[in-house]
N, C-alpha and C positions, 0 to 999 in steps of 0.2 A: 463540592459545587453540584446543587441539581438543577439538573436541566427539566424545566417541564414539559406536559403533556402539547400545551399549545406552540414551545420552541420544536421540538421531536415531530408537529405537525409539519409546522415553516419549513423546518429540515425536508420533510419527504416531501412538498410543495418544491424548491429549492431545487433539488434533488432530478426533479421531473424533468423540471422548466429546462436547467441551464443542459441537461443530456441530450432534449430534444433541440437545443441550439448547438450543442456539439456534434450532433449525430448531420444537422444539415449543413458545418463546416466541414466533413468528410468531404463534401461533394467537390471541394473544390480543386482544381490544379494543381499538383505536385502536394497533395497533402496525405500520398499512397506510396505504399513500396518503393520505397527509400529507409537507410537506415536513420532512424532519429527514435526521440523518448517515445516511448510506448504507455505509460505512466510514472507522471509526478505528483507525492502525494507530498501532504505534512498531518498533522493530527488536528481537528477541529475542536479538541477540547485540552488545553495544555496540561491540565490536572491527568490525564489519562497517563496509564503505563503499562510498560509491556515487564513484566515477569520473569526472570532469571531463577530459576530454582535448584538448587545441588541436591542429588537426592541420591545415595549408592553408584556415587562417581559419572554422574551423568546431568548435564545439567539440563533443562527443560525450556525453551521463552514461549511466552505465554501473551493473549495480549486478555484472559479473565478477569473478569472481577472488573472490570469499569461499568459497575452497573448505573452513573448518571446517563449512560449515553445509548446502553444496550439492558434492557431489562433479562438476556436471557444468559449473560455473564460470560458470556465469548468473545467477544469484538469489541473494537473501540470506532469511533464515529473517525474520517479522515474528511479532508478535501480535497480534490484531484485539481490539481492545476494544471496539468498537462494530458491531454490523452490521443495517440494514435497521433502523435504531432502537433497538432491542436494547441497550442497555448492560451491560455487566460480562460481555460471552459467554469472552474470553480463549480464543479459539482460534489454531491456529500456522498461517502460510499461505506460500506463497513470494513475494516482489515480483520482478518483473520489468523493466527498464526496456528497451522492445522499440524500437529505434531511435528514440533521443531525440536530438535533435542541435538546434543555432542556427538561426535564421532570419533573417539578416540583418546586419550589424554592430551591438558590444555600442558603447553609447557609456554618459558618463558625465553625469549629472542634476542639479543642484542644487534643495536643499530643505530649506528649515527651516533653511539654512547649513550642513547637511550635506549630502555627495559620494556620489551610488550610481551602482551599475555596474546597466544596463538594460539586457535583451536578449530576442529573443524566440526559442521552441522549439517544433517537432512533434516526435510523437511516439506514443507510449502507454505503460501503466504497469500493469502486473497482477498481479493477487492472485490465486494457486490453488493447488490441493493438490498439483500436482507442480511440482517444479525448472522451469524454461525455461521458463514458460508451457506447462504441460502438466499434465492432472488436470480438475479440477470448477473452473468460473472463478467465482468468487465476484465479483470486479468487473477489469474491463478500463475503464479511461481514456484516452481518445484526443482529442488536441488539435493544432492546427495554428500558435496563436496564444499560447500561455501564457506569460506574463511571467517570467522569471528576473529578480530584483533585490535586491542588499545591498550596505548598505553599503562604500564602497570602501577597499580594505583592512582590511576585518572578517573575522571570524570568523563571520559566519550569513548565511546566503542564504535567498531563497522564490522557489518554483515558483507560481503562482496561475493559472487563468483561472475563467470564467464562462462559462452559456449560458443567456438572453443577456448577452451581446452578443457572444460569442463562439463559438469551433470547438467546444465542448467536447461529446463524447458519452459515458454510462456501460452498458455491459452485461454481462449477466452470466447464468449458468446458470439463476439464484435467480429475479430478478426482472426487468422492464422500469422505466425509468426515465422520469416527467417533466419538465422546465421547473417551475419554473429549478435546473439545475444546477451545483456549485459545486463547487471541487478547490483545495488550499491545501497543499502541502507547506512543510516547511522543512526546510535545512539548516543545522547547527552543526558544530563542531570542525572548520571550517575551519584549516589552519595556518598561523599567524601567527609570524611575520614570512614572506611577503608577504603572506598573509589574501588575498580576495580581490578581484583585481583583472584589468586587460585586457590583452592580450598581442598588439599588433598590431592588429586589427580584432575581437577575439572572446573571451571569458571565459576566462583563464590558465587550464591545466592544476594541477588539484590535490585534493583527496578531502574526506569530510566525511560523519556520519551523519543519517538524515534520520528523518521521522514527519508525519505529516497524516492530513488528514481529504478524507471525498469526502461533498454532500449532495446529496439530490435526492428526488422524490416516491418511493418505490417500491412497488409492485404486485406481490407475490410471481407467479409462473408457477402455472397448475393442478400440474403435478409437485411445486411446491414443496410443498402441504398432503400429497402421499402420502409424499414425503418426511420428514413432521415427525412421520406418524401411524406410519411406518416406524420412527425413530427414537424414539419414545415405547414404542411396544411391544416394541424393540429394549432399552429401558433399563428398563422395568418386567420384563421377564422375565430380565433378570441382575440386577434388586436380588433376585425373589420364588426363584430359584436360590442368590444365596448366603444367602436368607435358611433356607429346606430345609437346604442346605448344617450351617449354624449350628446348628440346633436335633436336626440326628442324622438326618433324614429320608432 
């Protein structure tokens, strides 16, 4: 599926628009410091995927090589449904997965009579206006300890960690973040037959689309309000411009 020049436009148009409506939903009441989503994404191109690679007992996830979406072969295009509490914002952002790799041998669990494949991963995971972790950082994730596990020989996997009781830190352009902080990806359209399973000591090589959530307290930055008052007055003088526009002025 390619995506053209003039769609990859629409996107960074898209992209501006609905941030600088998000940025002046900050302003409102009880939509600060409290704990709730800090970002909710899903993937805006479904063909996209993220990379699982076993290579000398270490596996790697990757979100490379979607070059419909990212010509510089890092990122995949998402859309943010959620941000800093915000629901419905639907802005386009890039994910990054910024050396994500294994920690340790995947082994296998029993539960409930069912078989999962368990492993653990650092790493980080970023959200921003440009390709490769580059642009305005909406949220960066970074863990040292996060849990990979799914069923074995399934088709869906989860990323998860927690702080506490874990590595996990969230930062970003926007806001500072507190305790307790929470990250929950999932992956599906594993493919089956093998689905996934362990290749050695470590999580078999294979692909699959992902979407989650990040939550935590968040505290917009001072920048963040000149930003939103930017944005506001940014979109009230091209509504009152095409509205001139309209009427012959």
């Amino acid at each position: 599926m390619r995506v053209s020049n003039r769609k990859l436009a629409s996107a960074g148009r898209l992209l501006r628009c609905s941030f600088a409506f998000a940025c002046v939903a900050w302003l409102l009441p009880g939509s600060i410091t409290k704990a709730d989503t800090v970002l909710q994404f899903a993937q805006a191109v479904p063909t996209d995927v993220v990379t699982a690679t076993a290579s000398g007992g270490v596996t790697t996830l990757s979100t490379a090589g979607n070059l419909d979406t990212d010509p510089t072969g890092s990122s995949m295009l998402v859309t943010v449904t959620n941000y800093l509490g915000v629901p419905g914002v639907n802005f386009l952002a890039y994910e990054t997965f910024v050396g994500v790799h294994s920690v340790g041998s995947a082994t296998l669990q029993s539960f409930a009579g069912m078989t999962y494949v368990v492993q653990e991963y650092a790493g980080a995971i970023a959200f921003t206006s440009g390709p490769g972790d580059t642009g305005a950082n909406y949220l960066t994730a970074t863990f040292t300890d996060a849990g990979f596990t799914g069923l074995n020989h399934g088709a869906q996997a989860n990323l998860a960690d927690a702080n506490p009781p874990g590595s996990l830190t969230l930062t970003s352009d926007f806001a500072t973040f507190g305790a307790p902080l929470g990250m929950a990806l999932s992956f599906s359209g594993i493919p089956t037959p093998p689905g996934l399973h362990i290749a050695g000591a470590t999580v078999a090589s294979t692909t699959a689309q992902n979407a989650g959530t990040f939550s935590g307290s968040a505290v917009p930055e001072p920048s963040t309000f000149a930003i939103a008052g930017l944005g506001a007055l940014g979109m009230i003088g091209y509504g009152l411009k095409r509205r001139r526009k309209a009427l012959g002025a």
